[in-house]
OpenMM code with the backbone's topology and positions (N, CA, C; nanometers):
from openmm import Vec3, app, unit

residues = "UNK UNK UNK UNK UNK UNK UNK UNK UNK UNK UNK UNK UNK UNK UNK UNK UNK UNK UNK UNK UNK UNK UNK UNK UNK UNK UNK UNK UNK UNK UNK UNK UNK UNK UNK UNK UNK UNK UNK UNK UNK UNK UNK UNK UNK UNK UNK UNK UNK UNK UNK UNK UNK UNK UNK UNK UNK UNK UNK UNK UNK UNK UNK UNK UNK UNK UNK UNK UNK UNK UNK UNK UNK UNK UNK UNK UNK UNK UNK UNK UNK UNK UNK UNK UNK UNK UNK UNK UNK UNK UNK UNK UNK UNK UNK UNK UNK UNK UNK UNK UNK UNK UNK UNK UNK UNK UNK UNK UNK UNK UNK UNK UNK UNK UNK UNK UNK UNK UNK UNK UNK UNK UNK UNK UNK UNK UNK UNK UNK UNK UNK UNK UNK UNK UNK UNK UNK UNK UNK UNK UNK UNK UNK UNK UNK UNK UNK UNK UNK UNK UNK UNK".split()
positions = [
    Vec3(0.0821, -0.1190, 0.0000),
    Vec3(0.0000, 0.0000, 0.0000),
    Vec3(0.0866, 0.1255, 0.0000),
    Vec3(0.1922, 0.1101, 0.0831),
    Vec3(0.2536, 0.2186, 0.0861),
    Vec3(0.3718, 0.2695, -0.0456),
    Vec3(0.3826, 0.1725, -0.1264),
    Vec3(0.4969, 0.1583, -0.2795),
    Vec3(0.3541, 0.2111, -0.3725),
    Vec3(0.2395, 0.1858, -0.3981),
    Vec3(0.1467, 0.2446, -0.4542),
    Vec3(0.1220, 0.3624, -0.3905),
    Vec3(0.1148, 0.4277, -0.2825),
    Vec3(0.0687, 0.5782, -0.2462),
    Vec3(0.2261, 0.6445, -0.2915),
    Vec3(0.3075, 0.6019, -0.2630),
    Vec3(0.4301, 0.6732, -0.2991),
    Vec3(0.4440, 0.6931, -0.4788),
    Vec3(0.3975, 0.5618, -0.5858),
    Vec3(0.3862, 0.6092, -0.6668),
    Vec3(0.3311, 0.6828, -0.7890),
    Vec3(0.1804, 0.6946, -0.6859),
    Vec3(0.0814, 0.8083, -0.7038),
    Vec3(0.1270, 0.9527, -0.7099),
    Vec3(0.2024, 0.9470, -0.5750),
    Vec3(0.2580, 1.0754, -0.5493),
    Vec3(0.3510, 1.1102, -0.6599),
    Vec3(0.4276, 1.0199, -0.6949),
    Vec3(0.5430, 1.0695, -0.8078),
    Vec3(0.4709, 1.1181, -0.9447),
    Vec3(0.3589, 1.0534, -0.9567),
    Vec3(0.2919, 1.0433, -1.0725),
    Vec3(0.2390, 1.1885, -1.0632),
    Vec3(0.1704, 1.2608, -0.9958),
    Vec3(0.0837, 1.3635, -0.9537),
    Vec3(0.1837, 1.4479, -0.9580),
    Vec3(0.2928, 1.4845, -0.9362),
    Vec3(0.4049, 1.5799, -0.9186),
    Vec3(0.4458, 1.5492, -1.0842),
    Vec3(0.4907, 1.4647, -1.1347),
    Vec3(0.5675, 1.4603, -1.2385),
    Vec3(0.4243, 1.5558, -1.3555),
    Vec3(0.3709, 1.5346, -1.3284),
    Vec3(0.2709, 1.5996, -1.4221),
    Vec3(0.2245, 1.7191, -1.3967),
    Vec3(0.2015, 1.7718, -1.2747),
    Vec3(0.2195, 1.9259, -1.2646),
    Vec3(0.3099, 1.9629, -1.2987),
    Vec3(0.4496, 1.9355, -1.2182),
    Vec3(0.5719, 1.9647, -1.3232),
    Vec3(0.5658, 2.0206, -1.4831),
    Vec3(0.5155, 1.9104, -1.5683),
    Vec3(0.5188, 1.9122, -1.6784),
    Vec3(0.4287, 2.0414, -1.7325),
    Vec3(0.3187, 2.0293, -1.6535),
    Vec3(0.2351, 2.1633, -1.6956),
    Vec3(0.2856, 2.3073, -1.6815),
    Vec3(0.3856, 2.3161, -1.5835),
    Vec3(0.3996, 2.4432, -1.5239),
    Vec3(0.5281, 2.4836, -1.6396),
    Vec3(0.6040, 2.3979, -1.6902),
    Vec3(0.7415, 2.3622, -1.7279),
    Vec3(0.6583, 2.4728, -1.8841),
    Vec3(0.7254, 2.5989, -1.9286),
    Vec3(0.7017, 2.7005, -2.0672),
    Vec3(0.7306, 2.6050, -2.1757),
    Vec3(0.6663, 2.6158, -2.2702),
    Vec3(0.6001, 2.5280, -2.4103),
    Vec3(0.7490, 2.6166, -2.5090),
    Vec3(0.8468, 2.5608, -2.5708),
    Vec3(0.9358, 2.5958, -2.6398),
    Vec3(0.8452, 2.6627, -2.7908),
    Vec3(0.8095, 2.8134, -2.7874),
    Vec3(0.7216, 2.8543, -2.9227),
    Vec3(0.8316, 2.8699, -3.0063),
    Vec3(0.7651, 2.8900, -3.1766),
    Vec3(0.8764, 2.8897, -3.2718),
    Vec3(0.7765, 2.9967, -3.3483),
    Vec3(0.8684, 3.0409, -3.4676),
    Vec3(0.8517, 3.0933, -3.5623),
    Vec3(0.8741, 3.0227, -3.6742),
    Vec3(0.7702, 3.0144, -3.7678),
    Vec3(0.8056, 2.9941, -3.8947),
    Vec3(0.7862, 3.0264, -4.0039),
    Vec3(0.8023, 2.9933, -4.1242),
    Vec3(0.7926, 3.1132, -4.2866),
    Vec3(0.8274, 3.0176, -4.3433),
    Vec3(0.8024, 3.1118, -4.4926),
    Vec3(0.8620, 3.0285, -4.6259),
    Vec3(0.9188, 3.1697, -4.6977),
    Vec3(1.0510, 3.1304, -4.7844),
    Vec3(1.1381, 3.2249, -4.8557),
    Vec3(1.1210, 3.1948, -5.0103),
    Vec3(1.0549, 3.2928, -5.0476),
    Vec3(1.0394, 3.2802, -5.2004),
    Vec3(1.1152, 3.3823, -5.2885),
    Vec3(1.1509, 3.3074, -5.4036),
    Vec3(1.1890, 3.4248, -5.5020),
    Vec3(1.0936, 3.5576, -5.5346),
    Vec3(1.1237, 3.6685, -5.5620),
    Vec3(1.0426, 3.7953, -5.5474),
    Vec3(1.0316, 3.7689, -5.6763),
    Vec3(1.1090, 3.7074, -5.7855),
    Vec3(1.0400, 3.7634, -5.9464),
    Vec3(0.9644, 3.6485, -5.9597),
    Vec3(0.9850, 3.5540, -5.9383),
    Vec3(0.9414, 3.3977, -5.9460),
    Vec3(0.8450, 3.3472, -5.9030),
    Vec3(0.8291, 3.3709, -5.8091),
    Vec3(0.8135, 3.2957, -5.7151),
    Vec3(0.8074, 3.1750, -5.6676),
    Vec3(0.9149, 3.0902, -5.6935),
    Vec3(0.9374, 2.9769, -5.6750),
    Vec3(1.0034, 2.9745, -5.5378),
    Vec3(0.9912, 2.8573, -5.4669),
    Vec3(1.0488, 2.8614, -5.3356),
    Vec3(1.1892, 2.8208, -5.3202),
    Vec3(1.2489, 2.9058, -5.2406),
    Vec3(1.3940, 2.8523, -5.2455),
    Vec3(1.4362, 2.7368, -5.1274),
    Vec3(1.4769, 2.6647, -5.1733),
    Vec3(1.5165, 2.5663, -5.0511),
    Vec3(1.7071, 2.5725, -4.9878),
    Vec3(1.7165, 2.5633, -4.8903),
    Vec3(1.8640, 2.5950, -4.8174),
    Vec3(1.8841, 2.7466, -4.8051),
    Vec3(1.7904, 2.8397, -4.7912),
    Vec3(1.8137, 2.9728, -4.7663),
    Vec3(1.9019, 2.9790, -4.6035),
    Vec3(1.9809, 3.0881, -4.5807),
    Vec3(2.0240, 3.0650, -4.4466),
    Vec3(1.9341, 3.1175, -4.3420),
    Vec3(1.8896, 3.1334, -4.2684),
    Vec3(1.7789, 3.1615, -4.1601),
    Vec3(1.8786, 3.1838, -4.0311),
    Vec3(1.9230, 3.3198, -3.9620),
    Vec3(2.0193, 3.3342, -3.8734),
    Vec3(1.9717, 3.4189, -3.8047),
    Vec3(2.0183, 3.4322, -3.6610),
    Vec3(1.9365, 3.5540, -3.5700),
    Vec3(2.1077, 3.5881, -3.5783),
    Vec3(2.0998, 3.7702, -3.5935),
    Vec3(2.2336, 3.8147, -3.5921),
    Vec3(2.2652, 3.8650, -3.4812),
    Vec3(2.4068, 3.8160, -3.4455),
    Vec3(2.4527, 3.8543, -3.3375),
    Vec3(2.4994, 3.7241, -3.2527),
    Vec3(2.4172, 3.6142, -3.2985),
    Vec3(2.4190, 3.5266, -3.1846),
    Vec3(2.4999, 3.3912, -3.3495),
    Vec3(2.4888, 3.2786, -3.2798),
    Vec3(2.5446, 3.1364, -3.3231),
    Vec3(2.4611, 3.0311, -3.3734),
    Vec3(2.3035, 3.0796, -3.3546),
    Vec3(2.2029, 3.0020, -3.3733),
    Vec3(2.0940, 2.9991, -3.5172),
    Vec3(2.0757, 2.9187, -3.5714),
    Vec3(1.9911, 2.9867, -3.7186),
    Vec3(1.9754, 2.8336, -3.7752),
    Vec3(1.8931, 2.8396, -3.8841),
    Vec3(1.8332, 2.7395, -3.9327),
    Vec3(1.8279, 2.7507, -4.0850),
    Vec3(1.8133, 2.6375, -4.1958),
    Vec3(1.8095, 2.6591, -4.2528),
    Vec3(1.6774, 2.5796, -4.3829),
    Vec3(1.6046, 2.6925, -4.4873),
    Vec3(1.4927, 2.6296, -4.5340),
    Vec3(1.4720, 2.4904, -4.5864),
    Vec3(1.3744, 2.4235, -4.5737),
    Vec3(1.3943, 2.2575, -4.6474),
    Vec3(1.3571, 2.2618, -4.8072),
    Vec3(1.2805, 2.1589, -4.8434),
    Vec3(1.3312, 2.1298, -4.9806),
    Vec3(1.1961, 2.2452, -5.1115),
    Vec3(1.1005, 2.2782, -4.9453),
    Vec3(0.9635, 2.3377, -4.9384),
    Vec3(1.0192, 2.5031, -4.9572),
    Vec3(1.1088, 2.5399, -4.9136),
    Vec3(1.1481, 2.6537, -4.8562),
    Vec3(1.0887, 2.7029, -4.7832),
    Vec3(1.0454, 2.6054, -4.6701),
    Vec3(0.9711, 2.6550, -4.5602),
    Vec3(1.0679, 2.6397, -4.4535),
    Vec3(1.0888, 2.7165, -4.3075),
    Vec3(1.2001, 2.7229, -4.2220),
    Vec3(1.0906, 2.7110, -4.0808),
    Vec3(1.1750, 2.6361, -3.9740),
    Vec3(1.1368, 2.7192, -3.8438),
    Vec3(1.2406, 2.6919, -3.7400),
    Vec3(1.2178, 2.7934, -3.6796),
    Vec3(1.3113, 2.8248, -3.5105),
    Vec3(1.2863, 2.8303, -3.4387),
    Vec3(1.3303, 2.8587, -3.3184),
    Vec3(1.2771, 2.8823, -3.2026),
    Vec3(1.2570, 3.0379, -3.2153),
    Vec3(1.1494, 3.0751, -3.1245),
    Vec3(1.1320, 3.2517, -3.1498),
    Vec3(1.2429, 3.3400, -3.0829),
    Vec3(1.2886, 3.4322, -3.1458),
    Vec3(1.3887, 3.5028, -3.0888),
    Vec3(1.3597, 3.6061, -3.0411),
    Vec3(1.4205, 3.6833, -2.9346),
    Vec3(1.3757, 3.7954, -2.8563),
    Vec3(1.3281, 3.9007, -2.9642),
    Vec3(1.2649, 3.9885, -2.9027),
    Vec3(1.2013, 4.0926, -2.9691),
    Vec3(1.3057, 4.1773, -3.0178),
    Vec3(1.3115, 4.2305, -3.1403),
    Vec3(1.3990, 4.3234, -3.1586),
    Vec3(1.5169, 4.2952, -3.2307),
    Vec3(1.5300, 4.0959, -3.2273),
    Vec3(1.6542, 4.0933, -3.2504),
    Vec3(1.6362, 4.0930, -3.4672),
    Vec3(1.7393, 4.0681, -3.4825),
    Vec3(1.7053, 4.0770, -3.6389),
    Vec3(1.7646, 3.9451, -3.6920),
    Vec3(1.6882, 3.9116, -3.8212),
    Vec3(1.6745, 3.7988, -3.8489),
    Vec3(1.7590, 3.7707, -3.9984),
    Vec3(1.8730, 3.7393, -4.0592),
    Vec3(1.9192, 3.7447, -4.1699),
    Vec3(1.8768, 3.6273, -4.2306),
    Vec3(1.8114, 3.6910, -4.3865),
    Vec3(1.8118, 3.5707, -4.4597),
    Vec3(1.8578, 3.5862, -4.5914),
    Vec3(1.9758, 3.4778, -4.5887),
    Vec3(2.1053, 3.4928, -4.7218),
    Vec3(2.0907, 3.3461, -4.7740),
    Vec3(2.0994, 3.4081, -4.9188),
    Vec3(2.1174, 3.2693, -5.0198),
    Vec3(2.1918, 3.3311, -5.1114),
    Vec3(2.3226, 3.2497, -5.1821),
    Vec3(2.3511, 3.2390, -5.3083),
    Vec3(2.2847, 3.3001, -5.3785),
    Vec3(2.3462, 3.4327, -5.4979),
    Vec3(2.2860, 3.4784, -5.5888),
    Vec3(2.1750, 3.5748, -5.5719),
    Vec3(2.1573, 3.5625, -5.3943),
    Vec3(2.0216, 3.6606, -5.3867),
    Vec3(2.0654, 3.8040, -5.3306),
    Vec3(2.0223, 3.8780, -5.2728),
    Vec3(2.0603, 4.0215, -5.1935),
    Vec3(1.9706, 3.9439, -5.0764),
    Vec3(2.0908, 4.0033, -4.9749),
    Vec3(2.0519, 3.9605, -4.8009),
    Vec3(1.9849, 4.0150, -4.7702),
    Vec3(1.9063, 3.9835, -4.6622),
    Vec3(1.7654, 4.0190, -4.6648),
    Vec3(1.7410, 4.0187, -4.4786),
    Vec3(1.7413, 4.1656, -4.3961),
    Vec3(1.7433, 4.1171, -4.2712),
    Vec3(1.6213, 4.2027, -4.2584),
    Vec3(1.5557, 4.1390, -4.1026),
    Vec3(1.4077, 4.1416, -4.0745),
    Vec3(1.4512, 4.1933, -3.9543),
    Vec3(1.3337, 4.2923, -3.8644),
    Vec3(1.3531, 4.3004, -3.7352),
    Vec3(1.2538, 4.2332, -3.6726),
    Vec3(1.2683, 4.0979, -3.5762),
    Vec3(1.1375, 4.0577, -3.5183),
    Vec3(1.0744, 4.1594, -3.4220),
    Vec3(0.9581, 4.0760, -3.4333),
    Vec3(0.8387, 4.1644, -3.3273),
    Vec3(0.7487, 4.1126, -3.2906),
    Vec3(0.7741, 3.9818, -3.2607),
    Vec3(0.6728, 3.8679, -3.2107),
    Vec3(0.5739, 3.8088, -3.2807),
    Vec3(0.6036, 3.8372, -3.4398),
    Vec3(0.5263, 3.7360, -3.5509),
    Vec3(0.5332, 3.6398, -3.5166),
    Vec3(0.4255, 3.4923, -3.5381),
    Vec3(0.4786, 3.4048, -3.5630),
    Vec3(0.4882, 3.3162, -3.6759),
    Vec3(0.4850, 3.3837, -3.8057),
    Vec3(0.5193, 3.3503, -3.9289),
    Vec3(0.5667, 3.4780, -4.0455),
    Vec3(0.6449, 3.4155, -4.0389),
    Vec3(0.7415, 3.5497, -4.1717),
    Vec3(0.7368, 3.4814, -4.2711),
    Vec3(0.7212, 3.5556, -4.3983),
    Vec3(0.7393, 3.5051, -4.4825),
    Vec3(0.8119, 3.5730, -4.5747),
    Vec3(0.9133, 3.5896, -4.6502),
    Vec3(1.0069, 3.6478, -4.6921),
    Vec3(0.9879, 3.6356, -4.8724),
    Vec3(1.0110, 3.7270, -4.9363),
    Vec3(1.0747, 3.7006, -5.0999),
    Vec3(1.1912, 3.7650, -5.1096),
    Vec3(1.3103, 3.7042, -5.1717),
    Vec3(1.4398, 3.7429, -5.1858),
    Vec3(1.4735, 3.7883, -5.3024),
    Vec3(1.5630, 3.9111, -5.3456),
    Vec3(1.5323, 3.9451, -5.4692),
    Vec3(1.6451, 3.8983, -5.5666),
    Vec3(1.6964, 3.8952, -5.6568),
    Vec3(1.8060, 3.8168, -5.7699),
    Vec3(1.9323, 3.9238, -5.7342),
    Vec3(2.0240, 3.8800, -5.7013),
    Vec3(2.1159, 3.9519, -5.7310),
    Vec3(2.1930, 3.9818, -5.8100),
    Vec3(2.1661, 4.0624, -5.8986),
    Vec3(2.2352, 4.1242, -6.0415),
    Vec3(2.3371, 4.1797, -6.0356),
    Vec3(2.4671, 4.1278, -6.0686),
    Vec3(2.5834, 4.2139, -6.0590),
    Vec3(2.6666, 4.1058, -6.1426),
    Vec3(2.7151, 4.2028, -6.2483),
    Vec3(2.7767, 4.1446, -6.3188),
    Vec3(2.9667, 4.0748, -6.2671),
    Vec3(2.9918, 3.9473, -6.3029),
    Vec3(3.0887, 3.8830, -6.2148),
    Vec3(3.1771, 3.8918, -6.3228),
    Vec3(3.3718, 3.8971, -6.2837),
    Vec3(3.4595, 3.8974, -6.3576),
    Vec3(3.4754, 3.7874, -6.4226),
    Vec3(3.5718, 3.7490, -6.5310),
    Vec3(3.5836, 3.6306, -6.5789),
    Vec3(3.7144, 3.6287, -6.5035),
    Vec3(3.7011, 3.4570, -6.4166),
    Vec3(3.7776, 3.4151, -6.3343),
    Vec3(3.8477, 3.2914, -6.4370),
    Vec3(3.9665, 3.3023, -6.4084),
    Vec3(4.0828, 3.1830, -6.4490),
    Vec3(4.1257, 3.1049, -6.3312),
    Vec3(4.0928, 2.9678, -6.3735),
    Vec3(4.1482, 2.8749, -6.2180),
    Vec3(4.2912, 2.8260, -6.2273),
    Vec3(4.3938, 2.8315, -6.1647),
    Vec3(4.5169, 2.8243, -6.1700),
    Vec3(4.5059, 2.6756, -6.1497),
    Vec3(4.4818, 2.5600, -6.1233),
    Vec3(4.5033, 2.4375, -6.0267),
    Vec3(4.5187, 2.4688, -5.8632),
    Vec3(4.5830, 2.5597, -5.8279),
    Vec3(4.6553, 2.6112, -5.6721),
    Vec3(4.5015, 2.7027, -5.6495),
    Vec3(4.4739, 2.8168, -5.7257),
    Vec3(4.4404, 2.9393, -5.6930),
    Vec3(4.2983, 3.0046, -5.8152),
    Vec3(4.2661, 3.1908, -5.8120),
    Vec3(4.2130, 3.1682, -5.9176),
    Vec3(4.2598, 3.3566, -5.9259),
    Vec3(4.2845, 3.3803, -6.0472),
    Vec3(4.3315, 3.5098, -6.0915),
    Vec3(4.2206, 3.5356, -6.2278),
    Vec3(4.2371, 3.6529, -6.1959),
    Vec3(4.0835, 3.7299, -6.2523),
    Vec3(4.1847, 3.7484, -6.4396),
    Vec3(4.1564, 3.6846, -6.5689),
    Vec3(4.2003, 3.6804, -6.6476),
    Vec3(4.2628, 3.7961, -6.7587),
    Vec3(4.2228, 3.9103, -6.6738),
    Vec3(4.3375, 4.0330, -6.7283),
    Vec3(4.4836, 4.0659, -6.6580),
    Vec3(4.4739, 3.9736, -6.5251),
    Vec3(4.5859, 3.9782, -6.4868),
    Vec3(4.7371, 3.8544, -6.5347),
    Vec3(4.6614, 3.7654, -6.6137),
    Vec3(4.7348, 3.6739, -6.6555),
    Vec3(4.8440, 3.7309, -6.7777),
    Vec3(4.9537, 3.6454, -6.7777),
    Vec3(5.0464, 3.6837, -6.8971),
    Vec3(5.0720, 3.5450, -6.9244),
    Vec3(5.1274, 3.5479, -7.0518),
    Vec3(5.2130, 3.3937, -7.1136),
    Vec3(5.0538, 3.3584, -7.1707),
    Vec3(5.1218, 3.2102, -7.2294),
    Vec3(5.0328, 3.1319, -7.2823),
    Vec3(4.9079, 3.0695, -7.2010),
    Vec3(4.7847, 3.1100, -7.3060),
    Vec3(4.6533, 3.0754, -7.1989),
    Vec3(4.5938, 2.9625, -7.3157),
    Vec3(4.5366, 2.8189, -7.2510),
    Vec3(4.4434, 2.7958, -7.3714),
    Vec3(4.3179, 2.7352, -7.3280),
    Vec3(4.2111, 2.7560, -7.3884),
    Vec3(4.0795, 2.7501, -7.3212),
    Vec3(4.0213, 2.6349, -7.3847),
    Vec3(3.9832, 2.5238, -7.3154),
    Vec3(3.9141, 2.3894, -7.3711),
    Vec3(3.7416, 2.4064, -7.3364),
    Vec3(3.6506, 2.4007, -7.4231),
    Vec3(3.5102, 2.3898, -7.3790),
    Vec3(3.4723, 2.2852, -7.3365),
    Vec3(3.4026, 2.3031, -7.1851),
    Vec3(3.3351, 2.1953, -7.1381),
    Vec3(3.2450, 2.1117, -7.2379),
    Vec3(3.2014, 2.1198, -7.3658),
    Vec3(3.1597, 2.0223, -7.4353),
    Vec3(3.2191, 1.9118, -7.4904),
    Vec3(3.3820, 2.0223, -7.5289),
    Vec3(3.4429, 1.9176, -7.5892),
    Vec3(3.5009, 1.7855, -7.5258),
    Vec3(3.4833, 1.8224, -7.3747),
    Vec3(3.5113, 1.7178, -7.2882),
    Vec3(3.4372, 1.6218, -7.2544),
    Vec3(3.2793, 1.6676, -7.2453),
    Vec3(3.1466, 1.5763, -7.2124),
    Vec3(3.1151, 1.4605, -7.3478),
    Vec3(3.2057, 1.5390, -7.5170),
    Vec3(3.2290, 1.4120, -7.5909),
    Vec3(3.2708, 1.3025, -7.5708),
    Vec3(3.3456, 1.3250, -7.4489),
    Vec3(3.4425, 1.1763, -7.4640),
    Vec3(3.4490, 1.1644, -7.2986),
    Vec3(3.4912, 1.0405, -7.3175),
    Vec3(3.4885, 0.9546, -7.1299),
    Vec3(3.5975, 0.9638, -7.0668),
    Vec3(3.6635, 1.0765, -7.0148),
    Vec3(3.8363, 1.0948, -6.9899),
    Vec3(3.8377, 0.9619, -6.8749),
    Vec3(3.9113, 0.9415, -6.8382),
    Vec3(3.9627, 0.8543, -6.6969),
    Vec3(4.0102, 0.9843, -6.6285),
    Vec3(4.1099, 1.0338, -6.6418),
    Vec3(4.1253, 1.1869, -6.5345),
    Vec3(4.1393, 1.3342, -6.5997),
    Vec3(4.1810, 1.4126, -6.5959),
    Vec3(4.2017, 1.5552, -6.6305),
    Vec3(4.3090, 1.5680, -6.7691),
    Vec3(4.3998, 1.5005, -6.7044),
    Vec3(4.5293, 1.5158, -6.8102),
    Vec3(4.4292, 1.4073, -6.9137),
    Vec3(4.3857, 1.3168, -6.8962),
    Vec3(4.3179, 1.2669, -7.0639),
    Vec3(4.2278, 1.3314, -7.1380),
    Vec3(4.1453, 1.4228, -7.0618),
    Vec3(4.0636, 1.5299, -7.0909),
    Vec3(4.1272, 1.6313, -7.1875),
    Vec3(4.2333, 1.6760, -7.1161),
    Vec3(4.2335, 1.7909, -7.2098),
    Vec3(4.3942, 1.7315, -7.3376),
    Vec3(4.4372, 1.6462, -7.3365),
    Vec3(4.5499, 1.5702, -7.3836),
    Vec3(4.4509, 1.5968, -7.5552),
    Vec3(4.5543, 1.6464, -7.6403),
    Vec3(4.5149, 1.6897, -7.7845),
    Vec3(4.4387, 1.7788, -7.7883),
    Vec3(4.3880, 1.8829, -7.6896),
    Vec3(4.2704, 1.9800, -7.7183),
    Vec3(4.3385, 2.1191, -7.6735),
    Vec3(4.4528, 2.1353, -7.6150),
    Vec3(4.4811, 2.2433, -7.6125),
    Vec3(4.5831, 2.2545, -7.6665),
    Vec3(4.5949, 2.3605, -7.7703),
    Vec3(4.6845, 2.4105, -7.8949),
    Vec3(4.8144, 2.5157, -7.8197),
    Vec3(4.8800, 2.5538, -7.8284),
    Vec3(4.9710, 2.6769, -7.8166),
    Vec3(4.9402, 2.7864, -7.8872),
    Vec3(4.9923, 2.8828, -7.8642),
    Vec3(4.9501, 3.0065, -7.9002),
    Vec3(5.0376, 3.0923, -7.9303),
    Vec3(5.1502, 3.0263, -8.0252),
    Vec3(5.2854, 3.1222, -8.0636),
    Vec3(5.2768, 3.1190, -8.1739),
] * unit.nanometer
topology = app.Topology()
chain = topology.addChain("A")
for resn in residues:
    res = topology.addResidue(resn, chain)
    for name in ("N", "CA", "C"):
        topology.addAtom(name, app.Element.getBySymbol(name[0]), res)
């Protein structure tokens, strides 16, 4: 009698406990393209300042835990312009990210490194990725072996 009243008692405590114990709330959204609107999936989802952030699934839908009021919310992807939010106790954001247009240098890859191709001197020779997808190299050097010419 007394191993049953004792584990009544545990039972009755463990469950107030549980009630009294704050419910972990979240925030969540979806990040869409602004011209598109197609959803982006792997957007970065970061509260700035801090170490913590999440990132969208395949839906481009995201969620977190809610972050203090005030704090601000970055959301960066590849190719897009960053995009920061100030929270204010929403609990769904939903974001469109806009294309980022800026025209990029033509980059040369050294093997080691990569130098922007007006800074290069000497002999350069350029193989097209097609002419390579013709044929089944085994490694690099069979790839480009007969396709790049000299230039003297």
């Amino acid at each position: 009698m007394k191993l049953l009243t004792s584990l009544l008692f545990v039972l009755i405590v463990n469950t107030s406990v549980a009630r009294t114990l704050p419910q972990q709330q979240m925030m969540t959204g979806t990040v869409t393209d602004a011209t598109t609107g197609n959803l982006l999936p792997g957007v970065n989802v970061l509260i700035e300042g801090t170490k913590t952030g999440t990132s969208t699934d395949l839906n481009g839908k995201f969620s977190h835990p809610k972050p203090y009021d005030g704090s601000v919310i970055v959301f960066s992807f590849i190719g897009y312009v960053t995009q920061k939010v100030t929270y204010s106790g929403q609990p769904v954001i939903d974001i469109k990210l806009s294309p980022n247009i800026q025209t990029l240098e033509e980059v040369v890859v050294t093997g080691y490194g990569t130098q922007k191709k007006s800074d290069l001197t000497g002999a350069i020779s350029t193989v097209k990725a097609k002419e390579i997808e013709k044929s089944t190299p085994v490694n690099i050097e069979a790839a480009l072996q007969g396709r790049v010419q000299a230039w003297w």
